[in-house]
C-alpha positions in Angstrom: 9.3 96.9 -35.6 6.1 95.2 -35.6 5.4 94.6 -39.1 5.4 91.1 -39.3 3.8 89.3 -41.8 3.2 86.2 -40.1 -0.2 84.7 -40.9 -0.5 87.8 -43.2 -1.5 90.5 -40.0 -1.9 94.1 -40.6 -1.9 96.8 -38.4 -4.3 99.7 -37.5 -3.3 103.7 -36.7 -6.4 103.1 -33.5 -4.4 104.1 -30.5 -6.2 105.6 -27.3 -4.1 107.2 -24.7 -7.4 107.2 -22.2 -6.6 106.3 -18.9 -9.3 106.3 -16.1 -11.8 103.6 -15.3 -13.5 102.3 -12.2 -11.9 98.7 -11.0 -14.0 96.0 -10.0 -16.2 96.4 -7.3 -19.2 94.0 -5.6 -22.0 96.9 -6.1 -21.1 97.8 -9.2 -23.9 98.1 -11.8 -24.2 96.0 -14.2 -27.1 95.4 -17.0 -30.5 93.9 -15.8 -30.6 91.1 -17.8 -27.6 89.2 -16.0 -28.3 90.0 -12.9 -31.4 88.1 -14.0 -29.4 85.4 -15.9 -29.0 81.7 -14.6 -27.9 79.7 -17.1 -25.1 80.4 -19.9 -24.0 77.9 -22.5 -20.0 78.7 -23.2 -19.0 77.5 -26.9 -15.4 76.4 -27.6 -15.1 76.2 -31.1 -12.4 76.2 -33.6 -9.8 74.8 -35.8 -8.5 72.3 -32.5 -11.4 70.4 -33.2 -10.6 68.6 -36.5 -8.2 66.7 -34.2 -9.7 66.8 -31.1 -6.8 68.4 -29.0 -6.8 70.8 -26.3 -7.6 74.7 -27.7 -4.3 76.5 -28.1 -2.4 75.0 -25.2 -1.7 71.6 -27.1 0.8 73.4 -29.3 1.7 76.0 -26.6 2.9 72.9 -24.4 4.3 71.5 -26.7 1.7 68.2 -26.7 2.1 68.7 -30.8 4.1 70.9 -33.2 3.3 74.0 -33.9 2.7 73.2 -38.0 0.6 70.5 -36.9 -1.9 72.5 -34.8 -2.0 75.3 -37.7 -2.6 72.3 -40.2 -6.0 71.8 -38.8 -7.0 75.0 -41.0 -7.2 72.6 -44.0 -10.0 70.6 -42.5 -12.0 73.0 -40.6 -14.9 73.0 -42.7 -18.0 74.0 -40.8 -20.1 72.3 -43.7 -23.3 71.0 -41.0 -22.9 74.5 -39.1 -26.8 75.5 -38.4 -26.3 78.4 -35.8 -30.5 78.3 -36.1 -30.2 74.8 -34.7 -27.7 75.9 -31.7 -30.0 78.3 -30.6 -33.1 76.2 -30.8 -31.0 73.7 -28.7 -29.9 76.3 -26.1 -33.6 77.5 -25.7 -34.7 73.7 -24.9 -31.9 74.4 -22.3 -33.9 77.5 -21.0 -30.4 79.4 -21.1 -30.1 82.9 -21.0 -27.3 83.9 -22.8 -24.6 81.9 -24.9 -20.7 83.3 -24.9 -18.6 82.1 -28.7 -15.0 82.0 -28.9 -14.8 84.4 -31.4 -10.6 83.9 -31.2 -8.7 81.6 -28.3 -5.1 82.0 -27.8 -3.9 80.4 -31.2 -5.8 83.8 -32.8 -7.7 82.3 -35.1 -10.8 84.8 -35.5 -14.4 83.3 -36.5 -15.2 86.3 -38.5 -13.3 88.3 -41.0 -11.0 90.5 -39.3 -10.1 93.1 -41.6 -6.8 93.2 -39.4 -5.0 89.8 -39.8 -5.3 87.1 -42.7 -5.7 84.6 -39.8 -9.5 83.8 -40.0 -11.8 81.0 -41.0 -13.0 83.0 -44.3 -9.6 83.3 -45.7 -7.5 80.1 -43.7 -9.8 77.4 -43.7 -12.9 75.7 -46.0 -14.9 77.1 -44.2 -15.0 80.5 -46.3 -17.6 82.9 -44.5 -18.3 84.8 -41.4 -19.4 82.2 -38.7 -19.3 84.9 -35.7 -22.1 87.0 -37.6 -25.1 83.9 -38.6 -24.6 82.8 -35.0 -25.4 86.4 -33.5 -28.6 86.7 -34.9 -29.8 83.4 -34.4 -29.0 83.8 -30.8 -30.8 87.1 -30.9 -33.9 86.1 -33.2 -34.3 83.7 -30.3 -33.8 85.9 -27.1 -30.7 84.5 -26.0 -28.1 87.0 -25.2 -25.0 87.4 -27.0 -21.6 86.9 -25.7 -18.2 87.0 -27.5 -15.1 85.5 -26.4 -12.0 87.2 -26.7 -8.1 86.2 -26.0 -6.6 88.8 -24.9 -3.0 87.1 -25.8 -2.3 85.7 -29.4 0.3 82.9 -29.7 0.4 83.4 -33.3 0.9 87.5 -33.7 4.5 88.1 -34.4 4.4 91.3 -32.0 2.8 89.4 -29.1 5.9 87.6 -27.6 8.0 90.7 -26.9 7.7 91.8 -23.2 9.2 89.7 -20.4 8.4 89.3 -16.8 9.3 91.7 -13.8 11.1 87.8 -12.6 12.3 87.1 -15.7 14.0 83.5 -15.9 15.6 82.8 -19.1 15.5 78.6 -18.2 11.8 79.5 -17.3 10.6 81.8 -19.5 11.6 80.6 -22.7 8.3 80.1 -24.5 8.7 81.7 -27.8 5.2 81.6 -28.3 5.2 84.2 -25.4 8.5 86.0 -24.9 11.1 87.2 -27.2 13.3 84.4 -28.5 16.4 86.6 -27.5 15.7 87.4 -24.4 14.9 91.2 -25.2 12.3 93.1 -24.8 10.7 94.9 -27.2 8.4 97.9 -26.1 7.7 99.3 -29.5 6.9 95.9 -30.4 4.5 95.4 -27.6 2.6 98.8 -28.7 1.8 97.8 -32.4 0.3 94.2 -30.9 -1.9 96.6 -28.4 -3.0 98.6 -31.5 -4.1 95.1 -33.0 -6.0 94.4 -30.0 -7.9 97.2 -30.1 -8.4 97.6 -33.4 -10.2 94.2 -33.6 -12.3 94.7 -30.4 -13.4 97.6 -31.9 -13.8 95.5 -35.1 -16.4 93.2 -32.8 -17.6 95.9 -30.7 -19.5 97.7 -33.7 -20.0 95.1 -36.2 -21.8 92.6 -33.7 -22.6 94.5 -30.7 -22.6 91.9 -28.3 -24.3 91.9 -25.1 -21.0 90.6 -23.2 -17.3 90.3 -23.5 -15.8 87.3 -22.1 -12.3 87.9 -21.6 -9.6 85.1 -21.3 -5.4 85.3 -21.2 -4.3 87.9 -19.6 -2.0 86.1 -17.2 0.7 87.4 -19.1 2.6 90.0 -19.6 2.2 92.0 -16.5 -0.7 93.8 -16.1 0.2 97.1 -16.2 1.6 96.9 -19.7 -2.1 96.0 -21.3 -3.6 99.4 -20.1 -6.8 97.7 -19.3 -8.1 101.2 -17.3 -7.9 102.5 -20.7 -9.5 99.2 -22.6 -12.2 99.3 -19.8 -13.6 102.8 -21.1 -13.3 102.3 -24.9 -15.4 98.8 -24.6 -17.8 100.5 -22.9 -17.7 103.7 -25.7 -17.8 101.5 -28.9 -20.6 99.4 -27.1 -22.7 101.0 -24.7 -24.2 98.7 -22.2 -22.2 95.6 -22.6 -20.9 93.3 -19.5 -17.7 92.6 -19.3 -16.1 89.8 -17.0 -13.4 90.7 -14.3 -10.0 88.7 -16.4 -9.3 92.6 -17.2 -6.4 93.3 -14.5 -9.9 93.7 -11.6 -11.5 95.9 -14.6 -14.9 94.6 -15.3 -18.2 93.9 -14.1 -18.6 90.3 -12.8 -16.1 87.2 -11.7 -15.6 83.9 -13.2 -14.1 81.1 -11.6 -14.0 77.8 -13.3 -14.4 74.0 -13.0 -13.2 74.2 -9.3 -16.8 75.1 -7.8 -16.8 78.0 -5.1 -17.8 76.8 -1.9 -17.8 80.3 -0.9 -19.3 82.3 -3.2 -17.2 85.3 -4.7 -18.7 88.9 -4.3 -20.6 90.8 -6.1 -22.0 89.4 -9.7 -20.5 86.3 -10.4 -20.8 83.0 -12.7 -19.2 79.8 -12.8 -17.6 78.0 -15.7 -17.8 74.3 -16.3 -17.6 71.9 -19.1 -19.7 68.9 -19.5 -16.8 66.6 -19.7 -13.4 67.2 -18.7 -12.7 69.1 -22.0 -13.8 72.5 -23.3 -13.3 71.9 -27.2 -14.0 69.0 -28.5 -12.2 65.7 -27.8 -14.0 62.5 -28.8 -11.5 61.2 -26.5 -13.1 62.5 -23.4 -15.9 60.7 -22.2 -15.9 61.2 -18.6 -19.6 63.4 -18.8 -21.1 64.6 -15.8 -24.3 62.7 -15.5 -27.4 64.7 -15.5 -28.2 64.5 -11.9 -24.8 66.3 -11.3 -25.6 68.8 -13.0 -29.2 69.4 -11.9 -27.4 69.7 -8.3 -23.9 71.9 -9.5 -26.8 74.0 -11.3 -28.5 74.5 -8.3 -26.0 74.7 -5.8 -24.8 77.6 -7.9 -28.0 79.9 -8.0 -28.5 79.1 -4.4 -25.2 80.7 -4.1 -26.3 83.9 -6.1 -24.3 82.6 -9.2 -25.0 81.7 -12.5 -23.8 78.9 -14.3 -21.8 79.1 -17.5 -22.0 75.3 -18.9 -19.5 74.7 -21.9 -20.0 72.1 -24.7 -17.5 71.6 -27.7 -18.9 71.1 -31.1 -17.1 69.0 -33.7 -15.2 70.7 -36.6 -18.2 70.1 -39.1 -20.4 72.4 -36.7 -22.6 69.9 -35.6 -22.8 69.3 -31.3 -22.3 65.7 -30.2 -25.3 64.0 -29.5 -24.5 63.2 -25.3 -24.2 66.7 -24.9 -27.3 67.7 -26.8 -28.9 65.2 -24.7 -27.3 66.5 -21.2 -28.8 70.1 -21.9 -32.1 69.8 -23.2 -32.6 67.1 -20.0 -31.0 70.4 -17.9 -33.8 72.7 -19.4 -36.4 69.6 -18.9 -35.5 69.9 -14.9 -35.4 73.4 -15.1 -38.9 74.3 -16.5 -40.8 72.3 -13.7 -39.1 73.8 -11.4 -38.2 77.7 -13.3 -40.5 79.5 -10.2 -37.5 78.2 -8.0 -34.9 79.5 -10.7 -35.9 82.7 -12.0 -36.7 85.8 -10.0 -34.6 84.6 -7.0 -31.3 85.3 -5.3 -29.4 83.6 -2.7 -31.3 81.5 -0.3 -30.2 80.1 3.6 -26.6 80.9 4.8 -24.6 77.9 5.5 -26.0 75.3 8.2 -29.2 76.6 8.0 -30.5 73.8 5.6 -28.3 70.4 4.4 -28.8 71.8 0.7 -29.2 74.1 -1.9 -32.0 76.6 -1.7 -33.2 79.9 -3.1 -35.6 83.1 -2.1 -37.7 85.1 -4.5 -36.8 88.7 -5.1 -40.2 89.8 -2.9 -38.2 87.1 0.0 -41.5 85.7 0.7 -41.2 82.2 -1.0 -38.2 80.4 0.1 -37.3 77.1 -1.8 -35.1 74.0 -1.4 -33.5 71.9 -2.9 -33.7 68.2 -2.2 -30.5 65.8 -3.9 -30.9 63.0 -2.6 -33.9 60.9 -0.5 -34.8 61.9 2.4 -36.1 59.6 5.2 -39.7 61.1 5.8 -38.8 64.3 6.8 -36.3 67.2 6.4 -35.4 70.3 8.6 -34.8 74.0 8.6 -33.7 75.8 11.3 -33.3 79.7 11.9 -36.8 80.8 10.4 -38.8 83.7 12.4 -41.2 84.8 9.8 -44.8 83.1 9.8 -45.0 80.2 7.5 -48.2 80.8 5.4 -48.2 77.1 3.6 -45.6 74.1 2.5 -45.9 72.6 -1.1 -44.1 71.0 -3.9 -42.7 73.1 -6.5 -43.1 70.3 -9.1 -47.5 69.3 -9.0 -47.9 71.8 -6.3 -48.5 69.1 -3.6 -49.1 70.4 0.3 -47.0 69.1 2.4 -47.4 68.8 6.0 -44.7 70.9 8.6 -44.9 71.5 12.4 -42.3 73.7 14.1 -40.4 71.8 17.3 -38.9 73.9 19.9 -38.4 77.6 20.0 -38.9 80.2 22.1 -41.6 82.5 20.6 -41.6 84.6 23.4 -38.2 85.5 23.1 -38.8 85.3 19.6 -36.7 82.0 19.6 -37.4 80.0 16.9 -38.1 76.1 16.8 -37.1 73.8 14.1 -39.6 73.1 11.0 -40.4 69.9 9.9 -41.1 68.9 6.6 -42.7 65.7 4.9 -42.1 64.5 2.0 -43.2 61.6 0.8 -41.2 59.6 -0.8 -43.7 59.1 -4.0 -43.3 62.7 -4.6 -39.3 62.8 -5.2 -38.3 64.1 -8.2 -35.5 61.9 -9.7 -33.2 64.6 -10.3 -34.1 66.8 -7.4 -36.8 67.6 -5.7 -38.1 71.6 -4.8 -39.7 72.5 -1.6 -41.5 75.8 -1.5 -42.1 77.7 1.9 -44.7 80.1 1.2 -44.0 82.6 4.2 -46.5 85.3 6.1 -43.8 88.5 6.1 -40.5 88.7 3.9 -38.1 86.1 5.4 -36.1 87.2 8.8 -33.8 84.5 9.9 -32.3 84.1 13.3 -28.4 83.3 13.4 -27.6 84.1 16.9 -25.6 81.5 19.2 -28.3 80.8 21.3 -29.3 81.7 25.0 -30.8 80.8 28.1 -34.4 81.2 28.6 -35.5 82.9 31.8 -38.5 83.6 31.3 -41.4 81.0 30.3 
């Protein structure tokens, strides 16, 4: 069992029968440079955009035939593809790192897999590698490299063969998932596991990526994809590398998406979000987040301790449409006025604190908010006890007169601060306060008292 030939996929002897690994955890460590991270750009490119449908689930759903989807091969050409010009793009973005989908759920790999036919050099007009251009361009430009991975493949003949501990046959009836007859197949499951981690260990030492985003593993149960055991050879074949949390609570960092936290998850996290409401490319799709929107999601985010992970779609010749090209080099524009507010900080006020988003250098001596929309004359924070040394501008370094109302200093109560800010010196996007303070920032958050002595 297992020896399809569908889509012309092989099968490797790799097996590993390792089995310990440490689970998620919020103090976990995890590599320097995304801790330091604030910005990602996520890439969702492949065959689904010579139509413009929806990445894997548009066949999956049903939304088009199966031979349709895999009929996009034919005209995934890739003939503008500049990966130089992506990461030139991306740096005009001031992002950090950028994550590829190397291979969604419909298994079509971007480079060539030694371990399935299904790949852009053999499948499509395309013809060449286009994980491996795209790698070092990111890296010739000091963006860090992330690779996207499916853990499930709708098209491996060996994938559908395990079924749910609730197993439904009116419900579960995929055959893109589970076994047409209703069977399961153990031995069948196995020699798909060995094709997973034969081409993660394909990626792991050919491109040597600096993160593994992992996606679709919703299904089968957990249990069954050994992911103690995948947790430990990742980290073996590529020493160093993050790898997100969608590994059964394996991993080093969270990633909710389009649904923005209000509370922010623990430990290292990002959030994903596309520009539109798509994360390939749909021409269709023109409901685009305006600028402003995402100067303030942005924002909100690192004020959270997050980092963003924004996604565009490129178009099936390679080439990025122009609105988004224009949506992230006006993102890096905002952020390089204001990158002392950006980089170098954590987490700013808890909730109530301050009506916005704000941040607090790693040295918590410099506090800085964010201002969305206009405010009339003045703005408030409440909760401060450490001196306040001087109140500026972020963006032309402008002081800015403060008082402090209220308090109790003798009970080491502290009063309200003040803030103007002229109205001529809003920033159309968003404006950056910066609190230069006299000790590392203590705040006050208790309920509040009575004063007997003055």
């Amino acid at each position: 069992m297992g020896s399809g030939s569908f889509f012309g996929f092989t099968q490797s002897n790799y097996f590993s029968s390792m089995q310990s690994a440490i689970p998620l955890t919020p103090d976990k460590p995890i590599a320097q440079w995304f801790r330091d991270a604030k910005l990602g750009i996520f890439i969702h490119w492949g065959i689904y955009a010579v139509k413009g449908v929806a990445e894997s689930w548009s066949f999956f759903r049903g939304d088009i035939s199966h031979q349709e989807y895999m009929s996009q091969c034919a005209g995934f050409t890739a003939s503008k593809y500049d990966p130089a010009a992506w990461a030139q793009l991306f740096k005009e973005a001031n992002a950090d790192y950028a994550v590829l989908t190397a291979k969604h759920h419909d298994g079509v790999a971007l480079w060539p897999t030694a371990h399935s036919h299904l790949n852009v050099v053999q499948q499509t007009p395309a013809k060449r590698d286009l994980l491996g251009p795209w790698v070092d361009a990111m890296r010739a430009n000091g963006i860090r490299v992330g690779i996207y991975f499916s853990h499930l493949d709708w098209n491996h003949p060996d994938y559908p063969s395990l079924l749910p501990d609730n197993y439904d046959p009116s419900v579960h009836n995929n055959p893109f998932a589970y076994p047409k007859d209703g069977v399961a197949k153990p031995e069948q499951w196995n020699s798909f596991l060995r094709f997973h981690r034969a081409q993660l260990e394909e990626l792991s030492k050919r491109y040597r990526p600096d993160l593994f985003w992992f996606d679709g593993s919703w299904e089968p149960a957990h249990k069954h994809w050994k992911f103690a055991e995948l947790d430990q050879l990742l980290r073996t074949w590529c020493p160093g590398v993050v790898l997100n949390s969608r590994m059964g609570g394996y991993g080093d960092y969270e990633t909710p998406e389009q649904g923005m936290p209000t509370t922010p998850p623990k430990g290292n996290w990002e959030f994903c979000m596309t520009l539109n409401d798509s994360w390939g490319y749909q021409p269709k799709d023109k409901n685009y987040k305006s600028i402003r929107q995402l100067v303030r999601m942005f924002a909100e985010i690192i004020g959270m301790g997050g980092r963003l992970l924004l996604d565009i779609g490129p178009r099936a010749d390679g080439t990025i449409p122009g609105v988004q090209k224009r949506l992230l080099r006006q993102l890096g524009d905002w952020i390089r006025l204001h990158q002392e507010a950006v980089y170098q900080t954590g987490a700013g006020l808890p909730p109530g604190l301050f009506y916005g988003a704000s941040t607090l250098s790693s040295d918590k001596r410099c506090l800085y908010l964010f201002l969305f929309d206009r405010p009339w004359k003045e703005i408030a924070v409440k909760g401060i006890l450490s001196g306040i040394k001087r109140v500026s501008l972020v963006n032309g370094d402008q002081t800015l007169s403060h008082r402090i109302i209220g308090g109790a200093p003798w009970m080491n109560v502290p009063g309200v601060l003040w803030i103007d800010v002229p109205a001529k010196s809003l920033h159309p996007l968003a404006t950056v306060v910066k609190i230069e303070l006299e000790q590392p920032l203590q705040l006050w958050l208790a309920e509040g008292q009575v004063i007997t002595a003055n």
